[in-house]
KOLDREN-747895 format. One line per 10 residues: number of its first residue (from 1); their letters; for each residue x, z negated, y negated of N, C-alpha, C. Coordinates in pm, whole numbers. Each point is the difference from the previous one (the first is absolute). Layout:
N
NUM	A	X:Z:Y:X:Z:Y:X:Z:Y ~ ...
END
This chain:
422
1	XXXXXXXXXX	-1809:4065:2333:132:-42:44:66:-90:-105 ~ -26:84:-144:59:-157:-104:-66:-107:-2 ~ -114:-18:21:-98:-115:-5:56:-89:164 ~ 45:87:51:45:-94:173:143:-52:-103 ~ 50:95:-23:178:-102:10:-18:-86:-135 ~ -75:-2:-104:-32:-109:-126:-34:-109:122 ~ -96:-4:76:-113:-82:87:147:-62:63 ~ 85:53:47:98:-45:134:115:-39:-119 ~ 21:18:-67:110:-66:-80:-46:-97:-51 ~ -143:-42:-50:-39:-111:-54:-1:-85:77
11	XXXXXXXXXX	-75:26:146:1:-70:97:130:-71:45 ~ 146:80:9:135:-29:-6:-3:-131:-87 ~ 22:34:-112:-21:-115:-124:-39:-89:16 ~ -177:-1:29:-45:-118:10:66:-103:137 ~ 13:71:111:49:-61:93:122:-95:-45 ~ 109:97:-72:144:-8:-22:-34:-130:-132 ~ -93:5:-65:4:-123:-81:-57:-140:48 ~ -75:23:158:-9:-106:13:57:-95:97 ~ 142:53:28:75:-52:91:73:-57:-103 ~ 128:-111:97:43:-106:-103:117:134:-94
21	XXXXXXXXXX	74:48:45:86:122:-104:-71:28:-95 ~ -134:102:29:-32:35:-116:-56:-135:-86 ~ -53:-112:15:-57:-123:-66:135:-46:-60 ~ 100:-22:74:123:-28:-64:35:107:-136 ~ -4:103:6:32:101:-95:-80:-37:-124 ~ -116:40:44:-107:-74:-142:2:-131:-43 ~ 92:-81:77:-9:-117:-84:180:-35:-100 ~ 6:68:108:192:52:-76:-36:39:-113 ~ -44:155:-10:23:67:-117:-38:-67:-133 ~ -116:-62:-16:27:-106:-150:109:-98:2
31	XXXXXXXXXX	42:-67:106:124:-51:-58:123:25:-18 ~ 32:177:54:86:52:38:-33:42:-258 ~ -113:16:5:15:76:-167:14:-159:-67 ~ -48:-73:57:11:-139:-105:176:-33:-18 ~ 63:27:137:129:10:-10:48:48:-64 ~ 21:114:20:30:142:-78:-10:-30:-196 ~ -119:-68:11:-27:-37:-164:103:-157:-23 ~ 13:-26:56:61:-149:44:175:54:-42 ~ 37:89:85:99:54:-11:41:14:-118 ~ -86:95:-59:21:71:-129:28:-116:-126
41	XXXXXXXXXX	-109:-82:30:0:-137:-67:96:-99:-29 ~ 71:30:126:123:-111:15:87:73:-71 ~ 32:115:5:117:96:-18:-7:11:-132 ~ -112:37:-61:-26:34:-131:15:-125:-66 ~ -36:-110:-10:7:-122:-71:123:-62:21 ~ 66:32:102:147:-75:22:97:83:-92 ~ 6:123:13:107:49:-82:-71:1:-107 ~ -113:-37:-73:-24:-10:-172:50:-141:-25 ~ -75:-98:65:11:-155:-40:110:-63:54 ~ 82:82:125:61:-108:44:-53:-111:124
51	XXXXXXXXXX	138:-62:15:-23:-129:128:-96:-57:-50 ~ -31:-67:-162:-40:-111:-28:-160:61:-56 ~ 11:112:-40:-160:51:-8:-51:15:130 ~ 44:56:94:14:17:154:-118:-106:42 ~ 81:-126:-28:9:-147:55:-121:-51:-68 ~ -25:-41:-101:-111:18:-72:-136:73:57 ~ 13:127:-6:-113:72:66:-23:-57:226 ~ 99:-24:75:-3:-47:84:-49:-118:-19 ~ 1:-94:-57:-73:-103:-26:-131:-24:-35 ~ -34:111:-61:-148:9:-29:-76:54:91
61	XXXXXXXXXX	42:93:72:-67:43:141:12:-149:83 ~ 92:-82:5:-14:-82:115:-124:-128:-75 ~ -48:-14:-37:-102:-78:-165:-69:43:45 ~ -35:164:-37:-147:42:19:-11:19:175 ~ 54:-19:75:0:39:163:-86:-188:54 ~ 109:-40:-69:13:-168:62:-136:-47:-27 ~ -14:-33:-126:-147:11:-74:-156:48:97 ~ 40:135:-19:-102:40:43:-31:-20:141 ~ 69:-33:88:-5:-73:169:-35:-106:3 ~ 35:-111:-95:-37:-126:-17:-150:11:-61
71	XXXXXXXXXX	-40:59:-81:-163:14:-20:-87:106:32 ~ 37:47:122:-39:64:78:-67:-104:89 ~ -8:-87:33:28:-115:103:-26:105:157 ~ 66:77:15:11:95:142:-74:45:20 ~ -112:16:-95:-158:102:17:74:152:20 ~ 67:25:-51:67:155:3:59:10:204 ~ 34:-66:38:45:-5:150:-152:-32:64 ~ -47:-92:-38:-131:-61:114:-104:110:-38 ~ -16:112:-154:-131:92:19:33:107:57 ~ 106:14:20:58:156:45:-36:-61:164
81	XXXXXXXXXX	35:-85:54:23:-34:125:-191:-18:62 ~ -89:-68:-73:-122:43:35:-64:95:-15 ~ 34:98:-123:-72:126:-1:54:104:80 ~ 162:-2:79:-9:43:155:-106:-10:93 ~ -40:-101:-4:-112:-53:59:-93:51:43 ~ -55:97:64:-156:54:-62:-110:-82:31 ~ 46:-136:61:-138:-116:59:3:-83:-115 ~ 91:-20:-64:-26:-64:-159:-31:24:-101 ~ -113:-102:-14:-60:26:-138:56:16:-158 ~ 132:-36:22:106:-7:-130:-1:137:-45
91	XXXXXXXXXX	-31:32:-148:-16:145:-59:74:19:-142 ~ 77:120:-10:65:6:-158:-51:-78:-99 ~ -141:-35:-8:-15:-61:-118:3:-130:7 ~ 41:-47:106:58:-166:-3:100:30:-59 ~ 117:85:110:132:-57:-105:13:50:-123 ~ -62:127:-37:41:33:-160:-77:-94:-90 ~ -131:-84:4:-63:-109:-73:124:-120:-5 ~ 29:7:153:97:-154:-1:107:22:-105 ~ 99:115:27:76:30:-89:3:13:-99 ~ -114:33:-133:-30:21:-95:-31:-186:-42
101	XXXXXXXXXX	-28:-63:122:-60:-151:-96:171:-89:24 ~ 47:72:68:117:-57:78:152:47:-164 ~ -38:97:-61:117:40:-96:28:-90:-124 ~ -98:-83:-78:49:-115:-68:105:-82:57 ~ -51:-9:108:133:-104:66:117:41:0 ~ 21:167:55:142:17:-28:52:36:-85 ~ -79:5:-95:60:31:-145:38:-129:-36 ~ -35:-97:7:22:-166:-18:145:22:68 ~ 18:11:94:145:-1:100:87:86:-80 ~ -29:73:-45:100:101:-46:51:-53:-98
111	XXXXXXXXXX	-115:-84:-100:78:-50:-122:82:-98:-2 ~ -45:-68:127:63:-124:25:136:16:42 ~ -16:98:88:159:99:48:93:18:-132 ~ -57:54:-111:75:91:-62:51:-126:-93 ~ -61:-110:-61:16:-97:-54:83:-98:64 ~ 36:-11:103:94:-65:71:144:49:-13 ~ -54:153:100:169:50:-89:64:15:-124 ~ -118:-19:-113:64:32:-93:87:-167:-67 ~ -28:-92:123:27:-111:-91:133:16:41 ~ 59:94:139:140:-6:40:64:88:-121
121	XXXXXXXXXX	137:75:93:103:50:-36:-42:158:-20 ~ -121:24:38:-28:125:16:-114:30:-150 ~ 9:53:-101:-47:-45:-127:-122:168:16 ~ -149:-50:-2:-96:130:-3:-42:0:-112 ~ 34:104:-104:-91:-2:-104:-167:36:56 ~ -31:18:-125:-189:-1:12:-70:110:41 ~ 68:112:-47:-75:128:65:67:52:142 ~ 75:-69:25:71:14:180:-63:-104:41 ~ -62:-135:-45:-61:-110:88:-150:108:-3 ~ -39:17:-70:-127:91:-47:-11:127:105
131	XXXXXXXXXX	62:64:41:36:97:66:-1:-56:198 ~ 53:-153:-27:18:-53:166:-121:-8:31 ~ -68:-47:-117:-164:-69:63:-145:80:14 ~ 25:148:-96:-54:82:76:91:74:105 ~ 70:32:43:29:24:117:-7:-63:150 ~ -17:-138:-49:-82:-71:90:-91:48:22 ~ -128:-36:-78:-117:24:40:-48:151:62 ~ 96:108:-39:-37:119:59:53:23:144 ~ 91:-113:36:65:21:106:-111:-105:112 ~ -68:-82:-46:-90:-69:57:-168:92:31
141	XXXXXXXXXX	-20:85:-138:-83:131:63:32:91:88 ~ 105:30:18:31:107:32:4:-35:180 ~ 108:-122:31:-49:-51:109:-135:-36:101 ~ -86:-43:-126:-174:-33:48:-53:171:53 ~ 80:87:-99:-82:131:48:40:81:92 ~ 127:-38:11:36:78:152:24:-97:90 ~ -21:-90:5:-54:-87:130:-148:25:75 ~ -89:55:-97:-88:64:-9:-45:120:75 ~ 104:69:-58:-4:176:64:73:1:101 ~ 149:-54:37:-20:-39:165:-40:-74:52
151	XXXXXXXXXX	-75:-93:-23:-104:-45:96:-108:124:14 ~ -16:80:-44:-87:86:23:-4:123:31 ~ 164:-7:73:139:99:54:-35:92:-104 ~ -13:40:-122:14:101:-72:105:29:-85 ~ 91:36:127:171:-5:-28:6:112:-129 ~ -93:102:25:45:135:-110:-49:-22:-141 ~ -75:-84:35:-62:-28:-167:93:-63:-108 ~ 68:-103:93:88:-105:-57:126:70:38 ~ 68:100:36:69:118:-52:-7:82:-119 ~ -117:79:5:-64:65:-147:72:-80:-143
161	XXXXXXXXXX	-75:-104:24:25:-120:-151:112:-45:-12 ~ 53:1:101:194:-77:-19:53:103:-73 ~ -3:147:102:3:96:-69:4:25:-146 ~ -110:1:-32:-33:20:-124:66:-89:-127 ~ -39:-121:42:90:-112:-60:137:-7:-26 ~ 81:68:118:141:28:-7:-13:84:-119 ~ -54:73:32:74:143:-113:-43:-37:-133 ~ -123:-56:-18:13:-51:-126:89:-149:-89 ~ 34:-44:90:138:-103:13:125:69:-71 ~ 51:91:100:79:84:-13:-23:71:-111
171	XXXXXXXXXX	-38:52:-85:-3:113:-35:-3:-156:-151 ~ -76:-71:-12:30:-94:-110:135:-67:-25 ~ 19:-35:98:205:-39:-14:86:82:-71 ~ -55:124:73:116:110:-85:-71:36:-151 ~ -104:-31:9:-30:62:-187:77:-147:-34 ~ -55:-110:28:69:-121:-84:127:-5:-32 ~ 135:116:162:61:-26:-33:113:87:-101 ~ -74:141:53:66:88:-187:-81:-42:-61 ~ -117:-36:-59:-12:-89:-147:56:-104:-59 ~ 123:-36:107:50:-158:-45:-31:-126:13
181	XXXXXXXXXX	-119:32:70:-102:-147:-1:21:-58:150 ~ 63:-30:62:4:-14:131:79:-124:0 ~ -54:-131:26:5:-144:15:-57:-14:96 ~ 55:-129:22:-57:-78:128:-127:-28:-32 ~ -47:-61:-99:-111:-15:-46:-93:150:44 ~ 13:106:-58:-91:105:-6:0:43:124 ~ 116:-16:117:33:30:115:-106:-48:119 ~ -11:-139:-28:-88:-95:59:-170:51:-61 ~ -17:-21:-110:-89:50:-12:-83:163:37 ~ 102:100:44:-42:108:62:-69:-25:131
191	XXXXXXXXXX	93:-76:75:-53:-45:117:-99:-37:14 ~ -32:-115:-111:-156:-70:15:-106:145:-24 ~ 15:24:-88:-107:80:-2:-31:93:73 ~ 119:43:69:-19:124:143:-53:-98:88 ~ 18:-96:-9:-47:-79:151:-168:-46:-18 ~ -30:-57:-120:-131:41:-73:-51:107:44 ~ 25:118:-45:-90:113:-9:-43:37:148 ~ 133:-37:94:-30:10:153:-130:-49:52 ~ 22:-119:-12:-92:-107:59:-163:24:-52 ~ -2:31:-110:-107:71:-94:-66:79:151
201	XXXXXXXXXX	82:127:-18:-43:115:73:-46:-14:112 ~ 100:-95:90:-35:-19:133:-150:-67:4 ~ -8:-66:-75:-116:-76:12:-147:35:-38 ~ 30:170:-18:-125:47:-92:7:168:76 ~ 49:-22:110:0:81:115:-182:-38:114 ~ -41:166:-24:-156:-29:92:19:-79:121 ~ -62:-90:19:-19:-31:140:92:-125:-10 ~ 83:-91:-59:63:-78:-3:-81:-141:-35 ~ -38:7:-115:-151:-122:-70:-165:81:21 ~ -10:-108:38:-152:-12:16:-55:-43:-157
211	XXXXXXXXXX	-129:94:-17:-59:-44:-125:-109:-90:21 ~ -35:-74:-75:-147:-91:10:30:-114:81 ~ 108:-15:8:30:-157:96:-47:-54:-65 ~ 4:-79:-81:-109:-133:-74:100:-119:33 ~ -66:-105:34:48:-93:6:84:-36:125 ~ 21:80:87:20:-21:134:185:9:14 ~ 57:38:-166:138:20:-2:77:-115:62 ~ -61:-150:-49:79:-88:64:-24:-53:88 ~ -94:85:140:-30:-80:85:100:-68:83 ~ 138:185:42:92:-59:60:156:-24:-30
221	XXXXXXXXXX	-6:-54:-105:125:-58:-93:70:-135:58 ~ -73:-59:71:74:-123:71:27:53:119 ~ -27:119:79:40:61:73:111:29:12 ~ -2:88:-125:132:16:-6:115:-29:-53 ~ -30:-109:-75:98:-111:-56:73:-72:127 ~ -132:-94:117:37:-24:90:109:86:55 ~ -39:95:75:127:107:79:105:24:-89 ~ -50:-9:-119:184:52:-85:95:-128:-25 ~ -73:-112:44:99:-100:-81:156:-8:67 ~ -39:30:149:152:15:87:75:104:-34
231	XXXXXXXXXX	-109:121:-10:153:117:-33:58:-31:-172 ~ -83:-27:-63:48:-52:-150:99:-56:42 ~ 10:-121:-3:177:-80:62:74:88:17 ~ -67:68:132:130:84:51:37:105:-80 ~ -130:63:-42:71:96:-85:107:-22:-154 ~ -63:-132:-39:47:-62:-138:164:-7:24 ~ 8:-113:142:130:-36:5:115:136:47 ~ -59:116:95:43:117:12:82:79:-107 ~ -104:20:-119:14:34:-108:153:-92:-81 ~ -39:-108:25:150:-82:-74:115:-13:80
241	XXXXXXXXXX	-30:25:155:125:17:40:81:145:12 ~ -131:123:-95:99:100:-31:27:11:-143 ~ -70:-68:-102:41:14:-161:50:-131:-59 ~ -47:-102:68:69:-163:-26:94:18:-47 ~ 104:88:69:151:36:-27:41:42:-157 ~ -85:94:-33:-1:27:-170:-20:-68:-88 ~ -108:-120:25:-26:-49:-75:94:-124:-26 ~ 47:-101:103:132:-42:7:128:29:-80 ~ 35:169:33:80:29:-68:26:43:-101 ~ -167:5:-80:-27:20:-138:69:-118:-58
251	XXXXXXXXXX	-102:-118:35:59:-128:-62:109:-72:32 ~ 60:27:115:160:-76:14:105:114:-116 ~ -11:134:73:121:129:-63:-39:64:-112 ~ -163:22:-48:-45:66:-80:-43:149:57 ~ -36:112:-92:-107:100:9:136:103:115 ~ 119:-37:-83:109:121:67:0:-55:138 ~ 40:-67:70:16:-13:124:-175:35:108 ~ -93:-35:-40:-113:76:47:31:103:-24 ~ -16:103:-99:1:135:-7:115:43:126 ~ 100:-68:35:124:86:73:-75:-52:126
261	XXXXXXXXXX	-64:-84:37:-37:-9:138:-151:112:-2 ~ -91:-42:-68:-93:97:-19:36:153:47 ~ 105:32:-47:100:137:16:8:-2:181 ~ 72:-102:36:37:-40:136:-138:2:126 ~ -93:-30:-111:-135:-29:122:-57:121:-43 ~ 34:105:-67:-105:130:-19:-3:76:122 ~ 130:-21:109:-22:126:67:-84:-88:119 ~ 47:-94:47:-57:-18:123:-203:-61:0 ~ -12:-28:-162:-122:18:-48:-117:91:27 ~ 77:117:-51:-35:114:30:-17:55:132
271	XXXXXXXXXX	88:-14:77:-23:24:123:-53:-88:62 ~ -97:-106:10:-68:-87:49:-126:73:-19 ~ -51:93:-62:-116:24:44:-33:97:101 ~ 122:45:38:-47:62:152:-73:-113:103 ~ 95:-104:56:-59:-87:95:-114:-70:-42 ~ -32:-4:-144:-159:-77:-51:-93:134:9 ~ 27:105:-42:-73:80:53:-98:36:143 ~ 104:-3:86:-1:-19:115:-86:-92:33 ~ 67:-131:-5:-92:-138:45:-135:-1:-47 ~ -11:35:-161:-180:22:-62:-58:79:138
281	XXXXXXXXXX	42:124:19:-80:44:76:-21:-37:146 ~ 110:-90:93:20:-27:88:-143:-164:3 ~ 12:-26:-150:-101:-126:63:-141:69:-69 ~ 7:70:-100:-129:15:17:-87:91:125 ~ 84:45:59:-89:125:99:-24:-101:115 ~ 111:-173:38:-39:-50:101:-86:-78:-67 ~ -43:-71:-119:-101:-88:-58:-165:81:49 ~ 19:162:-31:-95:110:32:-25:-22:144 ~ 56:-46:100:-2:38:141:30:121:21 ~ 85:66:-30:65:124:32:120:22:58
291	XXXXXXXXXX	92:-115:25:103:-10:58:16:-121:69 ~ 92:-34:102:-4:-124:59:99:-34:-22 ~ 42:-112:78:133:-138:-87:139:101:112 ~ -28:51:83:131:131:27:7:93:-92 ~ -63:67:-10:-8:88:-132:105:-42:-99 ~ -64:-69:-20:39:-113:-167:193:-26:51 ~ -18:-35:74:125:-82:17:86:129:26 ~ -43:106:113:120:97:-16:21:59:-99 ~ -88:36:-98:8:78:-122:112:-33:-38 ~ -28:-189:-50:95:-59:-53:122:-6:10
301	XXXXXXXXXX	41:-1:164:120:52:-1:63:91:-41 ~ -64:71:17:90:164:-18:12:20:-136 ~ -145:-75:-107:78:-15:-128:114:-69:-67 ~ 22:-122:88:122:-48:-44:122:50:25 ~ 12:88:118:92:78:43:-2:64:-64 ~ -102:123:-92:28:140:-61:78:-86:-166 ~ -67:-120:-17:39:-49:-152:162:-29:25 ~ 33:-59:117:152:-74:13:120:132:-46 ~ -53:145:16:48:105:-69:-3:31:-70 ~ -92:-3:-85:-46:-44:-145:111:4:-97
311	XXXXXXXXXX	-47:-142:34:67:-116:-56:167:27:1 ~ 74:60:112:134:-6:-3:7:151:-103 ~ -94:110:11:66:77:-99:-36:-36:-162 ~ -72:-81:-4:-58:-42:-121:146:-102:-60 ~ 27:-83:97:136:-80:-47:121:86:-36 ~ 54:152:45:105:45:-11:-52:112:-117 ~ -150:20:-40:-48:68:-96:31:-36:-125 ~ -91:-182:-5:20:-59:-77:106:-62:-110 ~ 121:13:127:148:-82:-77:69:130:-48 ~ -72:97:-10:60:84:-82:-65:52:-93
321	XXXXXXXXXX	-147:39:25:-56:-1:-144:-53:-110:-88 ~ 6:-122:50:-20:-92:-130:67:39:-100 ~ 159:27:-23:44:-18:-179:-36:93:-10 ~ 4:132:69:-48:132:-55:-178:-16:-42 ~ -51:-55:16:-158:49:-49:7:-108:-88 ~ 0:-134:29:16:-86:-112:102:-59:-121 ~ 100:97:63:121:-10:-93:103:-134:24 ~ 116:25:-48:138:-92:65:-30:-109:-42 ~ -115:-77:-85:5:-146:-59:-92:-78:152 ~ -64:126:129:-50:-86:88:92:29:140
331	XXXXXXXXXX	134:29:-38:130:48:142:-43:-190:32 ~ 8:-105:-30:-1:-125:63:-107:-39:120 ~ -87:80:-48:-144:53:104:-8:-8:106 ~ 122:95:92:57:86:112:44:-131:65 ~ 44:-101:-68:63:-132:105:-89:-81:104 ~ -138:14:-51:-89:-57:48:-104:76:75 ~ 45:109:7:-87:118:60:-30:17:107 ~ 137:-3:95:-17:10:179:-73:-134:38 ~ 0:-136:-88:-33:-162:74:-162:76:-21 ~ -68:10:-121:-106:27:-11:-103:108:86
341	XXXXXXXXXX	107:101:51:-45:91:83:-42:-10:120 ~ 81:-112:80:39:-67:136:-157:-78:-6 ~ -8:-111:-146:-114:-74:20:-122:70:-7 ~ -9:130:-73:-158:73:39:-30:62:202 ~ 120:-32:57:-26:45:103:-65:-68:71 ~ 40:-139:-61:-123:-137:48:-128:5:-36 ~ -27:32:-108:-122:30:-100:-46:82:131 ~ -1:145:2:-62:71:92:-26:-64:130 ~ 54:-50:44:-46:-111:155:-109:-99:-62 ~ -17:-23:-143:-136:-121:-13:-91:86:-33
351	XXXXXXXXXX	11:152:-57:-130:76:-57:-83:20:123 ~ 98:29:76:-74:61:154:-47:-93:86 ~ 41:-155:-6:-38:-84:44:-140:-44:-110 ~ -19:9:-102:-79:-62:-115:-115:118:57 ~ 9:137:55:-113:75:-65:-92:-26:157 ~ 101:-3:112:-58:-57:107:-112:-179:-19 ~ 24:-57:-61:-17:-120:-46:-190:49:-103 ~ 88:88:-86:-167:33:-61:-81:74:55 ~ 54:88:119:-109:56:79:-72:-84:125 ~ 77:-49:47:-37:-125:88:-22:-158:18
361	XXXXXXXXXX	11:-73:-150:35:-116:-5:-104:-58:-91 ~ -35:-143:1:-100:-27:-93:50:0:-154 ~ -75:46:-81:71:5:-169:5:-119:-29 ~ -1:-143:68:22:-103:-44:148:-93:55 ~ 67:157:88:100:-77:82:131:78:-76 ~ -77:157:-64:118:84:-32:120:-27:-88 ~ 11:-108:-75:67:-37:-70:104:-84:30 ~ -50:-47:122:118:-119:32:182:85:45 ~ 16:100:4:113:36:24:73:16:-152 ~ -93:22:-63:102:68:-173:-4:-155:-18
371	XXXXXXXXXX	-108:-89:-8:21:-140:-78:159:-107:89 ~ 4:46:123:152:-93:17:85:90:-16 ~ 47:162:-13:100:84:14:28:-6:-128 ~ -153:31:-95:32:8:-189:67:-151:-26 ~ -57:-87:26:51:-156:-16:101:-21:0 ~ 122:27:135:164:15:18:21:82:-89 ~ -16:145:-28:95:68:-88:-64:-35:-153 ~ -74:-49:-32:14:-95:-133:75:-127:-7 ~ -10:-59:68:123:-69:-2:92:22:-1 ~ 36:78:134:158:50:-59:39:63:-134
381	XXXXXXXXXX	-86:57:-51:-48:56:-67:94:-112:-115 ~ -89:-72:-86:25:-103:-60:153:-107:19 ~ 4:44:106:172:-78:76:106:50:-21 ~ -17:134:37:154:78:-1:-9:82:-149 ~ -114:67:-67:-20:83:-147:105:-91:-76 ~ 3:-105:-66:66:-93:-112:157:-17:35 ~ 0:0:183:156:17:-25:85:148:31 ~ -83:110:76:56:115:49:-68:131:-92 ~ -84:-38:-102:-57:93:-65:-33:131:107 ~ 28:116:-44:-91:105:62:50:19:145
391	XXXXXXXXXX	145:-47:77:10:-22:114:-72:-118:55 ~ -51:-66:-64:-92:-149:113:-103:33:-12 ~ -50:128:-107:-178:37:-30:21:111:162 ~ 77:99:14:26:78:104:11:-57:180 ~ 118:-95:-46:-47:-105:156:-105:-110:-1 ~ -63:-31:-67:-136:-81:-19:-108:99:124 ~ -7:129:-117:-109:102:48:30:50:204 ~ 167:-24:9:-1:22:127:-32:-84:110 ~ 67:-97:-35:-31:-140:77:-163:0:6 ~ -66:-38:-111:-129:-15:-14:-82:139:53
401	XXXXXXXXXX	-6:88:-23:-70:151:107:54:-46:165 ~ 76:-23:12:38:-33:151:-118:-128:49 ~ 43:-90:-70:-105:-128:30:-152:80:-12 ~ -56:74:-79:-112:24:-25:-60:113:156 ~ 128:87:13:6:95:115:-38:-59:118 ~ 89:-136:66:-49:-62:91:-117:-103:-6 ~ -27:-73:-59:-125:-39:-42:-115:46:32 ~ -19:162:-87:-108:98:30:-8:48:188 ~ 114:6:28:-23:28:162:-39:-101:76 ~ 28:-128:-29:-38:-106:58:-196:-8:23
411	XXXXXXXXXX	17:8:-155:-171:-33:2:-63:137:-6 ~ 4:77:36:-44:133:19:-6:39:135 ~ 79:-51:81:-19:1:149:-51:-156:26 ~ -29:-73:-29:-99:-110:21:-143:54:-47 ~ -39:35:-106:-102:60:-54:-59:142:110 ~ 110:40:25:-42:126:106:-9:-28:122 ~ 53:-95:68:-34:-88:123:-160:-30:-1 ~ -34:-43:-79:-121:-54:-39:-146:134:-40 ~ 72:113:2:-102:133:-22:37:46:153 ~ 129:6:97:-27:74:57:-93:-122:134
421	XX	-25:-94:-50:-21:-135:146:-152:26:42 ~ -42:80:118:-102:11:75:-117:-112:-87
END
């Protein structure tokens, strides 16, 4: 009788994990702890350093993020998207070879990044430029390896290691920070190396690399260069039409005015990985043939509906604990809070449109919605930052998520016209 109900509860389980809830859950829960560490991160470094250490460390995440997408050239989107696949020949050890020949380059970017800003208003000494550029590169492993492990839906594995990574993150901040040692510099550098040690692990998980490949690593590298070059754009320009804004306001306002928006974009940040959650699993199970373009699309609704609640208690959460967790030097925060909140509601209408797009769409078309939506809100971007500071970085991001929102529906129901046409 115990051997029946172990047998019937597992059975429960397995069932219950392979519907989109439970797939959603497992792909939540690492970013639900990366948050959580994210949290701690923000909170803990804002009330030691301040707006302008704050601002500083936000800047170096957007360096090592930007960086590493740009020399990625979209192999991280196009290998995950064929090793769904099971008729393609594309295998982990393309993209972790590609990626490994692919990391000079973005270490090149990074320096080039960090050497630019330093010619502005924003002044990096050497062991914080030192600190950006490995954090690059671990943020460029770390990507190659869990592009990897979900492509190879092994949502729990790449749980385990976030896991793990968090707590040893965590648990280094706070020694650094009763020992006194807790800089932006050493701050940034925790990160890299948790994000290091991740990518390590994941990648040295049984069953992930094949041994004895030989020479056959680069057979399909133009493969997947080809398919990534569209989502690269999109993802590149994506990427700047959500951190562009910092970096702008590094060099027009300096480190303090990032840090107070940084403050401003933590919550609805954070809560963006519900609907990416969601969408990962919504396109990979239809890329699988496991769901159809109804499926997909009602899901989607009902996630934008459950987020639009979200989001409103997150706004009346937020404007009251910003000075309290980060203290009264970020009360200016709260002004820009509800515009920013309003514009992730747009965001969620392109995730759900974007994940439909990667489950059904060619990886050479997926990009075209972030490359004209990211395009407008960098511009605006660049237009309104110099004269409205952190209110034109706030209506930039709205205006521009709106443009990006309709965009994605446009060509997402053209693209799906075209899957559902006899």
């Amino acid at each position: 009788m115990t051997v029946l109900r172990r047998r019937t509860a597992g059975g429960r389980f397995a069932g219950w994990s392979q519907r989109v809830r439970g797939e959603s859950v497992m792909v939540l829960s690492p970013r639900i702890v990366s948050a959580g560490v994210g949290v701690v991160f923000v909170t803990l470094t804002a009330r030691v350093l301040g707006p302008t250490g704050r601002g500083e460390i936000a800047v170096a995440f957007t360096i090592a993020y930007l960086t590493a997408k740009l020399a990625d050239l979209g192999t991280s989107t196009s290998g995950r998207i064929h090793l769904l696949d099971p008729d393609h020949q594309v295998g982990p050890n393309d993209i972790a070879s590609l990626t490994i020949a692919l990391i000079p380059l973005q270490a090149i970017l990074a320096v080039i990044a960090v050497g630019l800003l330093s010619l502005s208003s924003l002044r990096l000494d050497l062991s914080f430029s030192m600190a950006v550029i490995g954090l690059s590169t671990a943020t460029m492993m770390l990507r190659g390896a869990v592009a990897m492990l979900y492509g190879l839906r092994r949502y729990a594995v790449v749980l385990m290691a976030e896991t793990a990574a968090a707590v040893i993150e965590v648990v280094a901040l706070v020694v650094l920070w009763l020992g006194g040692l807790l800089t932006a510099a050493s701050a940034v550098t925790t990160m890299g190396i948790g994000s290091a040690l991740c990518a390590a692990w994941l990648v040295s998980r049984p069953g992930v690399l094949q041994r004895g490949a030989g020479n056959v690593l680069t057979t399909h590298w133009r493969t997947l260069i080809v398919d990534g070059i569209s989502p690269m754009f999109g993802d590149v320009l994506f990427f700047m039409a959500l951190r562009l804004d910092r970096l702008v306001l590094a060099v027009v306002a300096g480190a303090h005015q990032v840090g107070l928006y940084a403050a401003a974009m933590a919550i609805p940040e954070t809560l963006r990985i519900l609907p990416m959650a969601v969408g990962q699993v919504l396109a990979d199970r239809s890329r699988s043939g496991i769901d159809s373009v109804v499926d997909v699309r009602r899901h989607g609704r009902l996630v934008v509906l459950g987020y639009l609640l979200v989001l409103i208690i997150g706004a009346l959460v937020g404007f009251v604990a910003l000075p309290l967790a980060f203290g009264e030097g970020f009360s200016e925060a709260r002004d820009v809070l509800v515009i920013v909140m309003i514009a992730e509601l747009f965001m969620s209408v392109h995730l759900m449109q974007q994940a439909a797009l990667l489950g059904f769409g060619r990886p050479r078309g997926i990009g075209v919605p972030r490359v004209i939506g990211g395009a407008v809100t960098v511009v605006l971007g660049l237009v309104m930052i110099p004269t409205w500071g952190l209110h034109g970085a706030a209506w930039a991001s709205l205006i521009g998520y709106a443009v990006l929102a309709a965009t994605a529906v446009l060509w997402t129901n053209r693209e799906l016209r075209r899957v559902q046409a006899p």
